[in-house]
Biopython code that builds the backbone (N, CA, C, O; Angstrom):
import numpy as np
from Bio.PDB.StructureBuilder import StructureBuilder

atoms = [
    (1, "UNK", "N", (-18.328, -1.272, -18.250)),
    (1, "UNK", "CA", (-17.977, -0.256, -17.284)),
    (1, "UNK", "C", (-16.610, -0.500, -16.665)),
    (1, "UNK", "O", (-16.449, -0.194, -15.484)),
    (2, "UNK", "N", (-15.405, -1.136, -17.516)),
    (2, "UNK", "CA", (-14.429, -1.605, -17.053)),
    (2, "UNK", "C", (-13.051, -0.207, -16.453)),
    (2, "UNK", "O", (-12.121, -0.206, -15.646)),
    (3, "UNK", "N", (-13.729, 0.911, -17.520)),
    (3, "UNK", "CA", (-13.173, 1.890, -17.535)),
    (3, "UNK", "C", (-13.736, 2.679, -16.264)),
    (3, "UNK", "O", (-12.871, 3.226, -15.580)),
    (4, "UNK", "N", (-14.937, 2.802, -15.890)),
    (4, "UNK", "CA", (-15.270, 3.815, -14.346)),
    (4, "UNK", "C", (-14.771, 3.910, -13.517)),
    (4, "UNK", "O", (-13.939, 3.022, -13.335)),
    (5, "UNK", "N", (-14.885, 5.077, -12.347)),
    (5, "UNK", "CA", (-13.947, 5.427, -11.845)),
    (5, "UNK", "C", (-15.023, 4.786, -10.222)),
    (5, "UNK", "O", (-16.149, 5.150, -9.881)),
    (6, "UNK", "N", (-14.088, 3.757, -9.553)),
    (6, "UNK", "CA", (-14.972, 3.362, -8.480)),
    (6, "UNK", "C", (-14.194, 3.865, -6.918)),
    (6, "UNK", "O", (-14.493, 3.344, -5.844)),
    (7, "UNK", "N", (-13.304, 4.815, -7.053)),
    (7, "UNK", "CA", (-13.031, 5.148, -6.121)),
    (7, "UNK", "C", (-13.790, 6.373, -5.448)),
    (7, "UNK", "O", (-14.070, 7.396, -6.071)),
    (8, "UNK", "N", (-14.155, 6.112, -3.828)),
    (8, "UNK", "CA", (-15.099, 6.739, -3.083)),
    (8, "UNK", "C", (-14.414, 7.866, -2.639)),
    (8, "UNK", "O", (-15.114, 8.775, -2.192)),
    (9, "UNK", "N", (-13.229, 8.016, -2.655)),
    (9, "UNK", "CA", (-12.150, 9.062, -2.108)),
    (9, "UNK", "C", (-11.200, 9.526, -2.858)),
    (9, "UNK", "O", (-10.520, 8.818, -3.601)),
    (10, "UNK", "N", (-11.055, 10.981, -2.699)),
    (10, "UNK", "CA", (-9.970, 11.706, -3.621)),
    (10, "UNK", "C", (-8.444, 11.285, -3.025)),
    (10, "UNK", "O", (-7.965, 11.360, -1.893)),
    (11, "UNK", "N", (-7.920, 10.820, -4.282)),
    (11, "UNK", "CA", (-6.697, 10.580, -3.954)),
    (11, "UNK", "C", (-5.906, 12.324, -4.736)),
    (11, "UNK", "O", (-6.240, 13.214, -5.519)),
    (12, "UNK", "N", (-4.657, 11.918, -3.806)),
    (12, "UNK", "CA", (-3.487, 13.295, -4.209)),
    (12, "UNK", "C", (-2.160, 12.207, -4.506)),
    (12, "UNK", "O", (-1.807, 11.083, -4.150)),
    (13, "UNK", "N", (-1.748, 13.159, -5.271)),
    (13, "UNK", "CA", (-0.092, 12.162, -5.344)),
    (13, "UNK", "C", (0.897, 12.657, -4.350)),
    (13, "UNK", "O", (1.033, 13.794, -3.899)),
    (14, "UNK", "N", (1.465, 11.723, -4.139)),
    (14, "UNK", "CA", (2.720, 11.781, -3.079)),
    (14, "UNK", "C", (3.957, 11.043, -3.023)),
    (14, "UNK", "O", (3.945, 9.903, -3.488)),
    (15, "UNK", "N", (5.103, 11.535, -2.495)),
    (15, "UNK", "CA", (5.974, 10.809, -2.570)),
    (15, "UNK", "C", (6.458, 10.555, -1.529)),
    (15, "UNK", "O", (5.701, 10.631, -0.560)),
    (16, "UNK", "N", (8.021, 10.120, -1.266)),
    (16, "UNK", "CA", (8.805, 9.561, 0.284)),
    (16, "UNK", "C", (8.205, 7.787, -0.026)),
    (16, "UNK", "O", (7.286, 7.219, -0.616)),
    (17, "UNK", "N", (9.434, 7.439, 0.824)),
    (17, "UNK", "CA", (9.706, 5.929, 1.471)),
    (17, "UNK", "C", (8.428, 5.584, 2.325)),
    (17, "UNK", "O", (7.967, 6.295, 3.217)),
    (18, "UNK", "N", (8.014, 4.564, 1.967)),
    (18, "UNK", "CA", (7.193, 3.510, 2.791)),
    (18, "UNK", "C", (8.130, 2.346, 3.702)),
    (18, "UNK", "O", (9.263, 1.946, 3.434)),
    (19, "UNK", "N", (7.403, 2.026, 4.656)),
    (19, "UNK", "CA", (8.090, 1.008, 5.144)),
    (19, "UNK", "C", (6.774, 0.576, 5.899)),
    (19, "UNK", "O", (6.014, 1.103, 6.712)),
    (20, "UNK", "N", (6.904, -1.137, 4.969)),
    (20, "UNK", "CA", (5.450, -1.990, 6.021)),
    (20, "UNK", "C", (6.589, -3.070, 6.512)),
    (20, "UNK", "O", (7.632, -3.424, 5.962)),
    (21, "UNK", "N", (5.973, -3.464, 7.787)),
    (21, "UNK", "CA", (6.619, -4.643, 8.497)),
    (21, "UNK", "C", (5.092, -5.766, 8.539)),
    (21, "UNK", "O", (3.936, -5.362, 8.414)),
    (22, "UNK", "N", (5.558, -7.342, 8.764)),
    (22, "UNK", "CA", (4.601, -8.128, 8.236)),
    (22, "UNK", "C", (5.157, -9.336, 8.698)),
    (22, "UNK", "O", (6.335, -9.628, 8.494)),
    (23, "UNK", "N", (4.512, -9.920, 9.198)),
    (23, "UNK", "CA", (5.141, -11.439, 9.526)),
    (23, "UNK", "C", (5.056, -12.419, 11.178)),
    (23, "UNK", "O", (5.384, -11.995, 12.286)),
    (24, "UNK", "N", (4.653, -13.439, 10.921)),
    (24, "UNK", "CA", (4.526, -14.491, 12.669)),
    (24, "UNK", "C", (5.055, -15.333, 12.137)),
    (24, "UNK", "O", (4.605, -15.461, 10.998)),
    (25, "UNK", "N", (6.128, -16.298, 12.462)),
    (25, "UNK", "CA", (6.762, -15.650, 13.657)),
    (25, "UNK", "C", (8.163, -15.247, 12.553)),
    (25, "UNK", "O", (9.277, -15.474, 13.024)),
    (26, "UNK", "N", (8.122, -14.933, 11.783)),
    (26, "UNK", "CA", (9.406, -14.647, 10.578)),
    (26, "UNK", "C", (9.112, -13.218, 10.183)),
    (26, "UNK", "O", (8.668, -12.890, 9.083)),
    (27, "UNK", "N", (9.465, -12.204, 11.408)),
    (27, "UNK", "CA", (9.146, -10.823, 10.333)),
    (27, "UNK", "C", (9.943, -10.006, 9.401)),
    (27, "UNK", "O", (11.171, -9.943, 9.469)),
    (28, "UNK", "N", (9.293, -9.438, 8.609)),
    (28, "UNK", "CA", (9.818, -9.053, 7.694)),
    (28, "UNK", "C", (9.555, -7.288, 7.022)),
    (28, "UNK", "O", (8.391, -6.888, 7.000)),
    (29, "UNK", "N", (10.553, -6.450, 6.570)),
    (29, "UNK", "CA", (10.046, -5.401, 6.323)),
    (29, "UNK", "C", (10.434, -5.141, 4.977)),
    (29, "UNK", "O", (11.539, -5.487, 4.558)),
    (30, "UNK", "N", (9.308, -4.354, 4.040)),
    (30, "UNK", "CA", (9.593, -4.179, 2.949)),
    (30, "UNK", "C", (9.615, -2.471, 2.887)),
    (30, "UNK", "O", (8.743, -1.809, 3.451)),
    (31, "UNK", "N", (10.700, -1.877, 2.146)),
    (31, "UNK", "CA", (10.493, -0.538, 1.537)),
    (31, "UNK", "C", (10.286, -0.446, -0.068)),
    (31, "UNK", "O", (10.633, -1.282, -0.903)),
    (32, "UNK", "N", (9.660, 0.737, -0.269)),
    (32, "UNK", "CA", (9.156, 1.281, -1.702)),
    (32, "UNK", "C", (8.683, 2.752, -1.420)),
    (32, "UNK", "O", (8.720, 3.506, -0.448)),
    (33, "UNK", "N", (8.184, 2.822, -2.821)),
    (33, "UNK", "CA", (7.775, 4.354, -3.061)),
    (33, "UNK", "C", (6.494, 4.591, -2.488)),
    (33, "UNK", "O", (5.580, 3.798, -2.265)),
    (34, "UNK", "N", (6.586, 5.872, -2.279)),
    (34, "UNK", "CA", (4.476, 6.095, -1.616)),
    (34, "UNK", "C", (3.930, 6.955, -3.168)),
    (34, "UNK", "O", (4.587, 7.787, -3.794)),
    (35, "UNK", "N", (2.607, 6.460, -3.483)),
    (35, "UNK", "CA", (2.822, 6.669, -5.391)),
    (35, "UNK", "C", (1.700, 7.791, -4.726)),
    (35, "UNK", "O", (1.994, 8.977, -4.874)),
    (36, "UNK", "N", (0.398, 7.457, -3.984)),
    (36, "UNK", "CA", (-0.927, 8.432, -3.556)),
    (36, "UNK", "C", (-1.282, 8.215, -2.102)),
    (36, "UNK", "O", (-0.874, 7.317, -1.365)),
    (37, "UNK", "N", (-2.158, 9.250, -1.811)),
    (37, "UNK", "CA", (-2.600, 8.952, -0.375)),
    (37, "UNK", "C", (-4.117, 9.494, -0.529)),
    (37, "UNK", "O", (-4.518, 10.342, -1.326)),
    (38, "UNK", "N", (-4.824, 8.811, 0.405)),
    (38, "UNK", "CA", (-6.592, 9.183, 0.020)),
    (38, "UNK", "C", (-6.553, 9.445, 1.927)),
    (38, "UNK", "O", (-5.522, 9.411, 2.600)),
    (39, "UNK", "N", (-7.819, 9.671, 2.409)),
    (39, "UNK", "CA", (-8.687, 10.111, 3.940)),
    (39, "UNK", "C", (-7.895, 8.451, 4.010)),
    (39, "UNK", "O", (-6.739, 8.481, 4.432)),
    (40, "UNK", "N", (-8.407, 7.164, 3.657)),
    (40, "UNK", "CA", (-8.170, 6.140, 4.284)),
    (40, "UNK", "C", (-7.640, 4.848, 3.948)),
    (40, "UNK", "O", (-8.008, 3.720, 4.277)),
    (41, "UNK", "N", (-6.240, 5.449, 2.870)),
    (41, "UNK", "CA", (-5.754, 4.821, 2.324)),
    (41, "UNK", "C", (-4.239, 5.205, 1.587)),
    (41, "UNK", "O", (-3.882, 6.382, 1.651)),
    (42, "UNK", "N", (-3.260, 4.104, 0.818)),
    (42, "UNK", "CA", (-2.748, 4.840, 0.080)),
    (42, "UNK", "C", (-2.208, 3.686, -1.123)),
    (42, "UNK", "O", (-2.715, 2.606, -1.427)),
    (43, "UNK", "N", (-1.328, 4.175, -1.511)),
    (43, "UNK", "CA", (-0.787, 2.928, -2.911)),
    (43, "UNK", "C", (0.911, 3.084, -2.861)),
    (43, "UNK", "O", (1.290, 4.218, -2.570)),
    (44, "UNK", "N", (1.742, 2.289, -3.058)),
    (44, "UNK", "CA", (3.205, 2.192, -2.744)),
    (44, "UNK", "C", (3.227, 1.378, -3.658)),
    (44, "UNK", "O", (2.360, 0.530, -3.873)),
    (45, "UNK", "N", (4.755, 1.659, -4.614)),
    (45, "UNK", "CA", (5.305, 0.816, -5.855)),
    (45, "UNK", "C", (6.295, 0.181, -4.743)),
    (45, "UNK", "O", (6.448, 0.518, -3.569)),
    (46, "UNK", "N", (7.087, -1.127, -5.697)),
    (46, "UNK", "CA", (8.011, -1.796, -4.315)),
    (46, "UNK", "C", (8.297, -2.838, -5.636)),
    (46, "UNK", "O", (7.780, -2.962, -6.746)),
    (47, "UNK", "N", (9.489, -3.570, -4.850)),
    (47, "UNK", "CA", (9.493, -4.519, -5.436)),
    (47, "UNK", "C", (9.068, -6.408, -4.829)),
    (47, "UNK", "O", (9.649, -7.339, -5.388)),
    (48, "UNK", "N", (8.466, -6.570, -4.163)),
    (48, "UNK", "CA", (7.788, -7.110, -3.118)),
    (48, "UNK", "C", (6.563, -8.178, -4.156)),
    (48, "UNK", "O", (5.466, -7.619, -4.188)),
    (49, "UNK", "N", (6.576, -8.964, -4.617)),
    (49, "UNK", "CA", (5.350, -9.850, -5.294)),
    (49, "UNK", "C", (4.633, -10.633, -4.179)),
    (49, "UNK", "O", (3.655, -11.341, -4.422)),
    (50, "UNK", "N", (5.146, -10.484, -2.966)),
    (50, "UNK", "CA", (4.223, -11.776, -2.110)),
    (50, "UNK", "C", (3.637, -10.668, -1.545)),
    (50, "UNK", "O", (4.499, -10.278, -0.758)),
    (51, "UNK", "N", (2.910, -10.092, -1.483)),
    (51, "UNK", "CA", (1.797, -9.588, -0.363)),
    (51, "UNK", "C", (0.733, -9.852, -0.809)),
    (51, "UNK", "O", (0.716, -9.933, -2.038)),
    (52, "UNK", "N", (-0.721, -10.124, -0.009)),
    (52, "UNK", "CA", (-1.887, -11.174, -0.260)),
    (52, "UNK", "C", (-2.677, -10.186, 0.203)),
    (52, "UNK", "O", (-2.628, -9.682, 1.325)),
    (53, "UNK", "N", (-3.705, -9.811, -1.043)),
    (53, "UNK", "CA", (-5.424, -9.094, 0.017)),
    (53, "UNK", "C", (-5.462, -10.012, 0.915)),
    (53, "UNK", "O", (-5.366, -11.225, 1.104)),
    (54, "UNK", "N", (-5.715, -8.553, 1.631)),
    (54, "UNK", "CA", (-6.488, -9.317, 2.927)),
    (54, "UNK", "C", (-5.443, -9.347, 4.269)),
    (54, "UNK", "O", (-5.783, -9.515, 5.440)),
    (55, "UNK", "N", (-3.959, -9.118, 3.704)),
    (55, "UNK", "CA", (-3.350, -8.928, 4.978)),
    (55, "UNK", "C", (-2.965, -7.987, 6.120)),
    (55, "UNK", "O", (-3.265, -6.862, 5.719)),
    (56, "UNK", "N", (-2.713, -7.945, 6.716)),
    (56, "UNK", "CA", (-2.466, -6.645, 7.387)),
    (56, "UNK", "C", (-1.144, -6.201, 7.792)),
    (56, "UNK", "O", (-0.633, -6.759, 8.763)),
    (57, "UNK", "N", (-0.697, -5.545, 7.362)),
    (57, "UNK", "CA", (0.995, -4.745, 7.976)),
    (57, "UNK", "C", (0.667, -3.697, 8.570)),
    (57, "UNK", "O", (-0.408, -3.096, 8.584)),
    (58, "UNK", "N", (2.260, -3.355, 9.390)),
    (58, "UNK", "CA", (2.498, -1.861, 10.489)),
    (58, "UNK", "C", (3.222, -1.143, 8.761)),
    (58, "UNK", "O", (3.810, -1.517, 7.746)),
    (59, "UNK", "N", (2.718, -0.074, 9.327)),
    (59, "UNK", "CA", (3.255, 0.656, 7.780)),
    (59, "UNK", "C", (4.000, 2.180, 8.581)),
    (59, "UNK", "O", (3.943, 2.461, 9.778)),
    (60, "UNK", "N", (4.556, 2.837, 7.666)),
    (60, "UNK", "CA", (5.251, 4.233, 7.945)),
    (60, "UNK", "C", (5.114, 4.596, 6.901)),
    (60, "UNK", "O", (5.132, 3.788, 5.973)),
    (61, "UNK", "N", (4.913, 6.062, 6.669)),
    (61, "UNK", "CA", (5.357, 7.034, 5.799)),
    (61, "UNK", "C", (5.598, 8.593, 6.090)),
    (61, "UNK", "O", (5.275, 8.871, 7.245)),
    (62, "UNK", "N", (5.892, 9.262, 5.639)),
    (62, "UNK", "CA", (6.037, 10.915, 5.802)),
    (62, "UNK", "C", (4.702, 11.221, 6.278)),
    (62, "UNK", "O", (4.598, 11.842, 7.336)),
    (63, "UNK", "N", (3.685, 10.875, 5.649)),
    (63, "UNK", "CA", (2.260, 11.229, 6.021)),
    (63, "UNK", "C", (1.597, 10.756, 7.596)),
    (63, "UNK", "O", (1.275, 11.620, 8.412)),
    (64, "UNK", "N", (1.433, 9.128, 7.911)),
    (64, "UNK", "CA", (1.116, 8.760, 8.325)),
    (64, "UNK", "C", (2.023, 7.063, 8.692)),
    (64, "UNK", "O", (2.820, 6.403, 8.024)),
    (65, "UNK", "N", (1.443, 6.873, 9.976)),
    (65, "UNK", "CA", (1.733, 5.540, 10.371)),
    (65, "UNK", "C", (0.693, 4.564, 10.986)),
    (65, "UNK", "O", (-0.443, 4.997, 11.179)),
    (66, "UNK", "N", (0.993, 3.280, 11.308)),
    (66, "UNK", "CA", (-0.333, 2.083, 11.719)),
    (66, "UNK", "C", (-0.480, 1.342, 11.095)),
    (66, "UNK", "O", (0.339, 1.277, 10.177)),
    (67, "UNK", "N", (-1.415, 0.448, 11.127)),
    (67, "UNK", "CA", (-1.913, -0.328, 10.254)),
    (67, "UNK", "C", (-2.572, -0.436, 9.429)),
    (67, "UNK", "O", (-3.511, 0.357, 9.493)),
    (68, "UNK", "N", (-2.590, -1.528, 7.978)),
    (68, "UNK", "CA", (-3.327, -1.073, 7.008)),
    (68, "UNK", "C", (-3.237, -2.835, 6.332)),
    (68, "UNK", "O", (-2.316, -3.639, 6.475)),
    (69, "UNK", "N", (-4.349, -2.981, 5.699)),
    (69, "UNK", "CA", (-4.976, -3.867, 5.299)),
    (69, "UNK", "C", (-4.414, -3.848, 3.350)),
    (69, "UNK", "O", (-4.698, -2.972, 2.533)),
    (70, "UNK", "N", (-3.576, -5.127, 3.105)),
    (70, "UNK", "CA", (-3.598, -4.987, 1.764)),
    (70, "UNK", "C", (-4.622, -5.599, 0.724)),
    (70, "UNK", "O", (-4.877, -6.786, 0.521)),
    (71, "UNK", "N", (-5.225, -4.277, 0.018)),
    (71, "UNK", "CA", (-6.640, -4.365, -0.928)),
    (71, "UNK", "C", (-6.091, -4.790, -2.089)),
    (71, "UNK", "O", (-6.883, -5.203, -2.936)),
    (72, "UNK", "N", (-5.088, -4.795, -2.311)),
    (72, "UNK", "CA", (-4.631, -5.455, -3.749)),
    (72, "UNK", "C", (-3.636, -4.646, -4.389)),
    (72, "UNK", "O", (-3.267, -3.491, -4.174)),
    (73, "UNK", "N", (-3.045, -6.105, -5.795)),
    (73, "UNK", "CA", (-1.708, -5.785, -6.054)),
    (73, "UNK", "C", (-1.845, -5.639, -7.663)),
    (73, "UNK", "O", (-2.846, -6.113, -8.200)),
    (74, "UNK", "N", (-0.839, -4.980, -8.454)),
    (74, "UNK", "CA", (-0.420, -5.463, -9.833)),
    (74, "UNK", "C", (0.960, -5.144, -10.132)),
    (74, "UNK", "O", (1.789, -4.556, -9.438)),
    (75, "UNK", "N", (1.091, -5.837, -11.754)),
    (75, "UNK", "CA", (2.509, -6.038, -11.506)),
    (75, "UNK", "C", (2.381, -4.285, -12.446)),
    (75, "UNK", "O", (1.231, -3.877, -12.607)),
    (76, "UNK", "N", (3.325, -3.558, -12.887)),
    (76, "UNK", "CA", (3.478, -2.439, -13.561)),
    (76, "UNK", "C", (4.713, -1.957, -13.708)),
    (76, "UNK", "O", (5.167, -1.173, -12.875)),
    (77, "UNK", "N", (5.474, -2.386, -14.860)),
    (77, "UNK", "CA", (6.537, -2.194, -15.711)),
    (77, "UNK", "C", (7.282, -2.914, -14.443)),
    (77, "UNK", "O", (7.053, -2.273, -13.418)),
    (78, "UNK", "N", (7.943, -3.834, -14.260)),
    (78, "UNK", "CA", (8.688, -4.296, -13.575)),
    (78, "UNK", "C", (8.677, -4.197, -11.951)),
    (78, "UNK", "O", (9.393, -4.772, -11.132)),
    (79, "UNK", "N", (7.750, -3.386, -11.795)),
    (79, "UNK", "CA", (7.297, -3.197, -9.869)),
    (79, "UNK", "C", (6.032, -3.719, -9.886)),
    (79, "UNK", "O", (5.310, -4.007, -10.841)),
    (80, "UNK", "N", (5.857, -3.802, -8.695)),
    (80, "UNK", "CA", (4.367, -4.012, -7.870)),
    (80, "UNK", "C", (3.776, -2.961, -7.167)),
    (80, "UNK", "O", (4.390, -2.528, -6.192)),
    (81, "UNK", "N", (2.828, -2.523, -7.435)),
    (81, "UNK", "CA", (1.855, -1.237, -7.017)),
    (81, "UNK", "C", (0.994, -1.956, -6.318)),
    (81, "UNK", "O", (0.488, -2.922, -6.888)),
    (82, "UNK", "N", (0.475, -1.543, -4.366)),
    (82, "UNK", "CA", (-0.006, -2.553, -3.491)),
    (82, "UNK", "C", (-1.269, -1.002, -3.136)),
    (82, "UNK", "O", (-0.930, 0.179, -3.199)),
    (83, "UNK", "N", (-2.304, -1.379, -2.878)),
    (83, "UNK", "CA", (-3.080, -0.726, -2.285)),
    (83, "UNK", "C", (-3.410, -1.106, -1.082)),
    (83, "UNK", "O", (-3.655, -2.288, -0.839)),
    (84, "UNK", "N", (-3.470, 0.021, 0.002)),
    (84, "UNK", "CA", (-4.214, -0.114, 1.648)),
    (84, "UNK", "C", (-5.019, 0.320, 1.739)),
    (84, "UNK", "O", (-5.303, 1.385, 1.191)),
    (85, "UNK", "N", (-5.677, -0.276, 2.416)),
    (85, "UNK", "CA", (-7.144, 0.259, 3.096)),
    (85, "UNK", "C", (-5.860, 0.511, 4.816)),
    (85, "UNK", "O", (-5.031, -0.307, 5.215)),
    (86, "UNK", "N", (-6.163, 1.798, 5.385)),
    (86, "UNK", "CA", (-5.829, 2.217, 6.791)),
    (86, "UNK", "C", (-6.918, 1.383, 7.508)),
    (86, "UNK", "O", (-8.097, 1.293, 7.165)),
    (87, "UNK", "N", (-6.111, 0.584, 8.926)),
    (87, "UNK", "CA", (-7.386, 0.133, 9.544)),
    (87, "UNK", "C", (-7.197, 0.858, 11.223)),
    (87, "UNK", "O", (-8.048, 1.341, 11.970)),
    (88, "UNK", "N", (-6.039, 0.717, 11.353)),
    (88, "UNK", "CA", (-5.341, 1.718, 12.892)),
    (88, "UNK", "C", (-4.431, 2.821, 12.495)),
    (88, "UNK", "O", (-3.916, 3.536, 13.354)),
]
sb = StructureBuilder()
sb.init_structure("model")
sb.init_model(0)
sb.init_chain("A")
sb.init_seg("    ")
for serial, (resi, resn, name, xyz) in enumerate(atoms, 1):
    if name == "N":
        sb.init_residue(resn, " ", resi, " ")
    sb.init_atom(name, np.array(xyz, "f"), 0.0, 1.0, " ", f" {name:<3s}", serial, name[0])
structure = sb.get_structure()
C-alpha cells in the first residue's frame, strides 16, 4: 500500500514566496516556493536541507501566517520539499 493516498485533506496548488523564521538564540529565515495549501497545512520547495520533524517555525505566505510544525522533508531534483502541519 506504498502507493495510497493517506492524506485526510484536500490539497489545491499554489504559488508566492514563503518565508519561515526558526531559531534560539541564532535566528534564522529561510525563503522558497509555496508548492500546495490544505484547511491545515501546506508544502514549500526551498533550498534549506536542515529543517527537522518536529520543529516549529513563524511562517508567511500570500495565504496565511503563524506557526507551523515541520512534518517532513525530501530531497526532489535538487530542492527540498518541507511539509507543515499549521499549529497557530
Amino acid at each position: 500500500m506504498s502507493g495510497a493516498e493517506k492524506r485526510r485533506e484536500q490539497r489545491r496548488r499554489a504559488s508566492g514566496t514563503v518565508r519561515i523564521r526558526f531559531g534560539n538564540p541564532r535566528p534564522q529565515e529561510v525563503a522558497g516556493d509555496l508548492v500546495d495549501v490544505s484547511e491545515s497545512g501546506f508544502r514549500m520547495a526551498h533550498a534549506f536541507p536542515s529543517l527537522e520533524a518536529g520543529q516549529v517555525v513563524e511562517f508567511s505566505h500570500l495565504e496565511a501566517r503563524g506557526r507551523a510544525r515541520v512534518m517532513w522533508n525530501r530531497i526532489v531534483e535538487q530542492r527540498v520539499e518541507t511539509g507543515f502541519f499549521v499549529v497557530s
